[in-house]
C-alpha positions in Angstrom: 0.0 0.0 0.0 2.6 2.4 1.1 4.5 2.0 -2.5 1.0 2.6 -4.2 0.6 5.8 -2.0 4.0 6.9 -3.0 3.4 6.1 -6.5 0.2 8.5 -6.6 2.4 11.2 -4.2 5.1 10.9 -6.9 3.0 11.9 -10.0 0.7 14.6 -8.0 4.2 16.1 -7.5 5.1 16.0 -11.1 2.2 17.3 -12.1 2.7 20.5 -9.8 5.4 21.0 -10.8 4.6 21.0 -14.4 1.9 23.5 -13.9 2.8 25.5 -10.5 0.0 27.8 -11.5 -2.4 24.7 -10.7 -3.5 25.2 -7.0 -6.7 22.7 -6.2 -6.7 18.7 -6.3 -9.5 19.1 -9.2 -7.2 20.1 -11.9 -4.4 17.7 -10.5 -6.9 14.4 -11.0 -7.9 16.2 -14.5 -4.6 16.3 -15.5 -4.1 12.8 -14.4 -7.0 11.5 -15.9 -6.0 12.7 -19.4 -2.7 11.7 -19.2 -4.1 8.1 -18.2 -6.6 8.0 -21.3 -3.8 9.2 -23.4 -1.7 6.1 -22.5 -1.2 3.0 -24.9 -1.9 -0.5 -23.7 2.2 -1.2 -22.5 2.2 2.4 -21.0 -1.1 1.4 -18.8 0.1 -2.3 -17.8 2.5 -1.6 -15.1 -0.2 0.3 -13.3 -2.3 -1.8 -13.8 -0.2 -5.0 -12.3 0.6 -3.0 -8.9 -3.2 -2.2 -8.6 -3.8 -5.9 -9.1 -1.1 -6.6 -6.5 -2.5 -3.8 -4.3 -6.2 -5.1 -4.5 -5.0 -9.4 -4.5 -5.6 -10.9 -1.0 -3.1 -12.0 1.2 -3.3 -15.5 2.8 -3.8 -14.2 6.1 -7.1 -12.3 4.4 -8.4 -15.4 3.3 -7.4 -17.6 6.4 -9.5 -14.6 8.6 -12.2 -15.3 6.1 -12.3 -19.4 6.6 -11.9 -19.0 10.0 -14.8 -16.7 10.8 
């Protein structure tokens, strides 16, 4: 989780500083979101991968869920 985080601090940073006019979160996720549909397939895939990693249960998940 805390690389995910870092990953999303990382390109909210980039984009600031990019555009330092930018000054609400609004125009940072717009930005982000058109630079995300702008993206080929292979651009999108190692995103895509870590939010599959981020969102796969862990064993002890699914032990807390066989046990209960």
């Amino acid at each position: 989780m805390a690389d995910n985080n870092n990953n999303i601090a990382n390109h909210s940073a980039n984009i600031k500083r990019e555009n330092p006019a930018i000054k609400s979160f609004t125009e940072i996720q717009r930005i982000a979101s058109d630079r995300w549909m702008n993206m080929s397939v292979e651009e999108k895939q190692p995103y895509e991968r870590m939010t599959c990693e981020f969102n796969a249960p862990s064993l002890s998940d699914l032990r807390y869920f066989d046990d209960n």
